[in-house]
N, C-alpha and C positions, 0 to 999 in steps of 0.2 A: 578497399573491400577485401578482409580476410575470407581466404577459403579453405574448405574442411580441410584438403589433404595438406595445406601449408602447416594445418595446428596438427594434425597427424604425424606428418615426419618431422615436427618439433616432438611433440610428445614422445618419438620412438628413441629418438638421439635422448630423451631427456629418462625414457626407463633404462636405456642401455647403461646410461653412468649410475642410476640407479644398484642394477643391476650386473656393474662390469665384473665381478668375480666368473661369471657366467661365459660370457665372451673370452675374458684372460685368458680362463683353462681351455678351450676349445682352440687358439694358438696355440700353448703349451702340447696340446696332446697331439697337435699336426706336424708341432715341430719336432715332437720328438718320435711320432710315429712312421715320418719320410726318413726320420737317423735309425731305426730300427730298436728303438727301445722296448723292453718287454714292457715295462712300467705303462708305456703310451696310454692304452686305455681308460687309468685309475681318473689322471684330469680331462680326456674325453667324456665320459660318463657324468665326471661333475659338471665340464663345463655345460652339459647339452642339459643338465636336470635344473643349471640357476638359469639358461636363456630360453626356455622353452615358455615361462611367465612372459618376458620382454614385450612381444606383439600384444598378448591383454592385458597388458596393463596399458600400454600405450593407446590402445582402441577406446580403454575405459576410461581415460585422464581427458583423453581429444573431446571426449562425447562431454565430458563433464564442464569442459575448460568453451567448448564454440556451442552453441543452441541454434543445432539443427535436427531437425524434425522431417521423419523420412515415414512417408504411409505405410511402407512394407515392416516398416520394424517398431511404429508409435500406435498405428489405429488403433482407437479401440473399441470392440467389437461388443463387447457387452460391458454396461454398467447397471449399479444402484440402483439406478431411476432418471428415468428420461428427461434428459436437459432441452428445456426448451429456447429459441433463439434469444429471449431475454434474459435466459437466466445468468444469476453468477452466484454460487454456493461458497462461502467463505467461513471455514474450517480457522478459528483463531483460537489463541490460549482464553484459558480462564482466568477471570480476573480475580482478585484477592476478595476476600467475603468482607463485608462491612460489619456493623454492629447489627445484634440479631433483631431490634427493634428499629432498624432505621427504613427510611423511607424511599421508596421512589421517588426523583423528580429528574425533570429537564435540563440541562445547562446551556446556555449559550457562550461559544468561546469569545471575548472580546477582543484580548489580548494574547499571542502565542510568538515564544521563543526559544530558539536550541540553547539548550544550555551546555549542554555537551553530549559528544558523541566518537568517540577518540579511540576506537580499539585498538589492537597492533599484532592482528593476524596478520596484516599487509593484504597479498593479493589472494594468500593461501586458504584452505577450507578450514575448519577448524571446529571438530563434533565435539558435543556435551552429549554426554548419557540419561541425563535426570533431566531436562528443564527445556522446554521449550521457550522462554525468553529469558534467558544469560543476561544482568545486568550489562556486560562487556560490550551486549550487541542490541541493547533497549535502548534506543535516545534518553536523556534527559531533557524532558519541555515547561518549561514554565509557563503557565496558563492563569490568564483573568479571568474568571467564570463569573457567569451572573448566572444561578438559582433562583427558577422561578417556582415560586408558592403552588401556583397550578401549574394544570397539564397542557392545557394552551401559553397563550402569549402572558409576561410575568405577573403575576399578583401582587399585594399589598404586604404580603410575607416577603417578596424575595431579598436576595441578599448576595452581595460579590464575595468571593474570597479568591486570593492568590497563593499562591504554591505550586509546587514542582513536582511533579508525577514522571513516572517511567510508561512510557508508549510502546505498546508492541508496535514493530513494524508494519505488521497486516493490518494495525487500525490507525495508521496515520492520520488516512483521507477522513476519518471523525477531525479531526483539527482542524484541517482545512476544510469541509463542508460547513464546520458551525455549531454544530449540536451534537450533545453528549448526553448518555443516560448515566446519572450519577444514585449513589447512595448518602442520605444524609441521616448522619447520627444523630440520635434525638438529646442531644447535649443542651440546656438552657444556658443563656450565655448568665455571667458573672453579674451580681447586683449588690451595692452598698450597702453595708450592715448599719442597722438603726445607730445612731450617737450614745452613750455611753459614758458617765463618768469613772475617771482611772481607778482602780483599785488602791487600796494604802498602801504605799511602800511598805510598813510598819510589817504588816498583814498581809503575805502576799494571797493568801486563800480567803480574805473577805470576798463577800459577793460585791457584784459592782451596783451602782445606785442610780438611779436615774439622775442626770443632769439637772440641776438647779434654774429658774426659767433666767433669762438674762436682764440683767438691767439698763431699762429702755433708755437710759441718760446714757448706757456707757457704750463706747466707739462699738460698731460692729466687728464681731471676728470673722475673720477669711472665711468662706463656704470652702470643708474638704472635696478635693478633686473626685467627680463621679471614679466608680471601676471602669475599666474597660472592659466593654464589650466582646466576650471571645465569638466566635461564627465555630457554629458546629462544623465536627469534623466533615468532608467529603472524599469518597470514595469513589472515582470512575469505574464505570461497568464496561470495559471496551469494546468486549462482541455485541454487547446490547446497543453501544455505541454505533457503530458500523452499521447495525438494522436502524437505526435511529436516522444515522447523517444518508442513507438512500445506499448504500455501498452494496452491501447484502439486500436481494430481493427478497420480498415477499409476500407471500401469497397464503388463503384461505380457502380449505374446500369446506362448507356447510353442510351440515347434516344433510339436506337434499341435494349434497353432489353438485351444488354448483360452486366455479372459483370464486374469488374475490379477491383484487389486487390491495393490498396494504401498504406497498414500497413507496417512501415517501410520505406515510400519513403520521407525525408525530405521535398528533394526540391520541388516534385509534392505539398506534404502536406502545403507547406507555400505557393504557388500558391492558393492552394483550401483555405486556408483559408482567405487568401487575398479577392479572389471572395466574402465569405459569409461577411468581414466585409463590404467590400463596398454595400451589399445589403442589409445591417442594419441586420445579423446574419444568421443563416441557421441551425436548429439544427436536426441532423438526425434520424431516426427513428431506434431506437437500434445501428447496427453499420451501417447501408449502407443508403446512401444516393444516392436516386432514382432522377433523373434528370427531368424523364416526372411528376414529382409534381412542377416542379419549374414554372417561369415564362419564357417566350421564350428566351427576353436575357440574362437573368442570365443561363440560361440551354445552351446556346450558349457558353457562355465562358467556361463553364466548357467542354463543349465537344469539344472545341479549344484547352484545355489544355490535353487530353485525345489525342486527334490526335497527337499535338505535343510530348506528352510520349512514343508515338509508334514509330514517327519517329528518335528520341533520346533518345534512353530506360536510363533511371535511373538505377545506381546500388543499389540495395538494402543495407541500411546501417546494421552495426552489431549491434548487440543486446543490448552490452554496448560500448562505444567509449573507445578509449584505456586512461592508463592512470586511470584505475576505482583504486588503492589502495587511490587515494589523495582525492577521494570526497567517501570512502566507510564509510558510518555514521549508517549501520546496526547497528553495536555490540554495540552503541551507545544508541538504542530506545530498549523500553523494549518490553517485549512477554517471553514465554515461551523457556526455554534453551532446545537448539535443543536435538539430544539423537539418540539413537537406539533405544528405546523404554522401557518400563514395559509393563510384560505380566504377568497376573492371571492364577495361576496354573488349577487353576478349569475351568475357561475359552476356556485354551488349552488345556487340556484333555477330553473337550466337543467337541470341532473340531473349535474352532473359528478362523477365516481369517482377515486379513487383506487385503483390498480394498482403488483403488484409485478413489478419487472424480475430478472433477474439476468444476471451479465457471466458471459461464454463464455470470453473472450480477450482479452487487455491489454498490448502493445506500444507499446516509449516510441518519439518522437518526439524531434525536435530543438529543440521549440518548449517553453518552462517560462514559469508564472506562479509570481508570488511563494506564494502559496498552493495550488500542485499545479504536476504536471506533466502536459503537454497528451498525452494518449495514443490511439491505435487502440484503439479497441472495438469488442467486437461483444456483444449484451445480444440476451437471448430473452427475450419481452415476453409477455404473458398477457392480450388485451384483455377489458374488461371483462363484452362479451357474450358469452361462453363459448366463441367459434369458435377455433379452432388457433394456437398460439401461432407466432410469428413471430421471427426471428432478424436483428436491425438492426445496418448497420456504421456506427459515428459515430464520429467524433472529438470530444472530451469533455477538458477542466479536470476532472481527480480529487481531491480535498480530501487532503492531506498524514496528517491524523486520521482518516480513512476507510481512507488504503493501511494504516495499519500496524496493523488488523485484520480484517484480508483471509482470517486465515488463520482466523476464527471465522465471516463470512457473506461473501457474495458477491451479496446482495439488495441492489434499490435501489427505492427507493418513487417513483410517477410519479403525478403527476395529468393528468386525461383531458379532454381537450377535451370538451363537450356533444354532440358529434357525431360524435367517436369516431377524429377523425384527425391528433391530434397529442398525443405524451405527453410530459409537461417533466419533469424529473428534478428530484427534490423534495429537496437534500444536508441541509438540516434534519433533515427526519423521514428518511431515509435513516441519517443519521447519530445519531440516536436509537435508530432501531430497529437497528442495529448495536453500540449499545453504548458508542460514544465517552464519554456522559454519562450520568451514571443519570436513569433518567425515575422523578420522585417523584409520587404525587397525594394533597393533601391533601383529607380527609376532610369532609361538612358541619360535623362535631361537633369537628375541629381535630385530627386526628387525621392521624398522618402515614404515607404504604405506601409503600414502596420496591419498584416494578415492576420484577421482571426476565425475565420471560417475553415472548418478543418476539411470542406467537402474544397475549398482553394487550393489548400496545401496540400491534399493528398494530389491535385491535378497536377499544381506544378513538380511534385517527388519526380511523376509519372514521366513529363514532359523531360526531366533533363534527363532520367534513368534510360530514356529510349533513346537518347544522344548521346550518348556515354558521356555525361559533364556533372565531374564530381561537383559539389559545393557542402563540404564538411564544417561549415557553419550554420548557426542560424538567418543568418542576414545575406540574401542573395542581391548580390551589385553586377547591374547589368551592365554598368559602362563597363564593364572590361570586357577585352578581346574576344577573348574564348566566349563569351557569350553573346555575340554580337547578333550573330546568323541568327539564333532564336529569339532574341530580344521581344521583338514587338511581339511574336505569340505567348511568349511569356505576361507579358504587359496586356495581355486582353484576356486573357485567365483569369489577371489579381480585375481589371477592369467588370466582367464580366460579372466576376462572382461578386464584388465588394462595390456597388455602382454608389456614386459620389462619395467614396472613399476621401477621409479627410487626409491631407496633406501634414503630415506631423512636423518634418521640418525639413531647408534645404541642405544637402550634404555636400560639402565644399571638396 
């Protein structure tokens, strides 16, 4: 378990060499101020004017490089507009414009895989000026899409096509959820031109002649090969995406001021969007979009389409579409390996806790690591002595395998300083209890449980972080020593929570 002041007094040894001109001259001027030199204070002066940066840069490198989040210097005390405990407002790029006639529809992903993802910032930050998604730090995904004719489940039009598209990071979790909002160009595909007899060599600008009819005595000629079929172009809408796969919440206030939740309803959601492109866009104010700011008829048709959702209620779709092992490209993008965690002994014998955060709001930045992109957040925290939860704005490195199942939690696990004023964002158990990797616990008796209950896993986090018993994998093996003494309460947690739990297989 890294702690703040270990990346601290890295960071400071790591501005000083930065910085060593600084340091040099402040020797030089000692040394030669104890010899009596007139000169002495020329490199005192310098050295004290290059080390005087040293400590903030060091403060500001440690805070960038460890995510930790401190109430006295994150809260925040006023925002935009009031996030409520479901929200999650997701600030993404824009996607490329399609053709100016093309169409709304659906996609379902079938098929997804990395095709590459290779930068060579290494561990370092690395800012763009202009662009918030850098080819360098887009995945490349290869995707099956199947385009359905309608807005519900597929039509009699629909149609697959494959190809390779670049994926923001912030909208992963549309791949892995299943559903995409696409533009299709209204392209008709390629069809065979009538038959034709050749022109005269003689004559290359005679007109051509119609074919002479065949004689029925004589063999048949080959039928020419149809054309093929081209499938109009497609264009993914990602942020529209994201509202689509359930990631981005949403919601409706009606002219009469009442809400209406939308998050997770496709076919409402490809109506609503419908509306805003015809009204040259509509973009909402955090997640909900208030009808009395519109204009009458655009506020018209939306609340045409809110009637009609009452009188033919939508089923809510599920969270990911079935079918998610064939497009699951998590284990794929890097972040941190998920885990049960490391705990510091000292730590735990001080009384420290583990706390769960959850993110509000997630806005990219200009700034990318090899392993995430460097985002605005803002995270509502829950401390651990039961007083009112708190809403922090940080800047935050997001694990790449974390964003693209965004659209299943939005929890992040923190462990608690001994005194209650600093919580460090824990991407291991984060990313466990989110599901990136499955969390297995093997049995005393060899016996293997595949935990997928994250109200389990966060019990067991709990249970060994109060015993100080690291286990930096995902797979917790009870037959070893060190976990002896706790075993069987561990075994009635996974028991407890997961009852006739099937037995996957025996571990020799």
């Amino acid at each position: 378990m890294r702690s703040y002041a270990g990346v601290l007094v890295g960071s400071l040894l790591l501005a000083t060499v930065w910085c060593f001109p600084g340091p040099f001259g402040l020797v030089v001027g000692c040394i030669a101020w104890s010899q009596g030199e007139d000169w002495a204070w020329i490199p005192l002066v310098a050295g004290l004017a290059l080390s005087v940066p040293i400590p903030f840069m060091a403060v500001n490198h440690a805070r960038r490089q460890f995510p930790v989040v401190t109430r006295r210097r994150d809260e925040q005390r006023t925002a935009d507009f009031p996030y409520g405990d479901s929200t999650f407002v997701l600030w993404a790029p824009r996607s490329p414009q399609g053709h100016p006639g093309a169409r709304l529809a659906r996609a379902d992903v079938l098929e997804a895989s990395l095709v590459r993802y290779a930068p060579e910032g290494e561990a370092s930050y690395t800012l763009y000026g202009d662009t918030y998604t850098p080819d360098e730090f887009t995945p490349l995904v290869r995707m099956r899409l199947l385009i359905h004719g309608t807005e519900g489940a597929g039509g009699a039009d629909g149609f697959e096509v494959t190809d390779e598209w670049r994926v923001p990071s912030l909208c992963l979790s549309a791949i892995t959820a299943g559903r995409l909002a696409v533009l299709v160009d209204p392209t008709s595909p390629t069809s065979p031109a009538e038959p034709t007899s050749p022109a005269s060599p003689a004559d290359p600008t005679a007109p051509a002649t119609p074919a002479a009819p065949a004689d029925p005595a004589a063999p048949a000629a080959p039928a020419a090969p149809a054309a093929p079929r081209r499938p109009p172009k497609v264009t993914p809408l990602w942020p529209r995406s994201t509202l689509l796969a359930g990631t981005r919440t949403s919601r409706i206030v009606g002219l009469d001021g009442r809400p209406s939740e939308v998050t997770r309803y496709p076919g409402r959601l490809l109506r609503h969007m419908r509306i805003s492109l015809d009204a040259g866009g509509i973009e909402m104010t955090g997640d909900v979009l208030d009808l009395r700011t519109l204009d009458a008829a655009t506020a018209a048709r939306y609340a045409a389409e809110d009637e009609r959702h009452r009188a033919r209620p939508e089923a809510p779709a599920p969270v990911t579409e079935p079918g998610e092992e064939a497009r699951w490209i998590v284990g794929e993008l890097p972040g941190e390996r998920a885990a049960f965690g490391s705990v510091g002994r000292r730590w735990s014998r001080r009384g420290g806790v583990l706390v769960r955060a959850r993110f509000l709001r997630m806005s990219p930045t200009h700034t990318f690591q090899d392993h995430g992109p460097v985002l605005d957040t803002v995270l509502r925290i829950h401390p651990a002595d039961g007083s009112p939860a708190f809403d922090a704005a940080r800047r935050l490195t997001v694990p790449m395998d974390y964003l693209a199942v965004l659209h299943r939690t939005r929890e992040v696990v923190a462990y608690v300083s001994p005194n209650g004023g600093a919580y460090v964002i824990d991407w291991a158990r984060t990313n466990l209890l989110a599901g990136t990797a499955p969390a297995t616990v093997i049995a005393p008796d060899g016996r293997e449980h595949l935990v997928t209950d994250p109200a389990v896993i966060w019990a067991l986090m709990n249970l060994l972080a109060s015993r100080g018993l690291s286990n930096p994998a995902p797979v917790l093996d009870l037959r070893k020593r060190r976990t002896a003494a706790v075993a069987e309460l561990l075994m009635a947690a996974v028991r407890d929570g997961v009852p006739d739990a099937p037995t996957v297989r025996r571990t020799v």
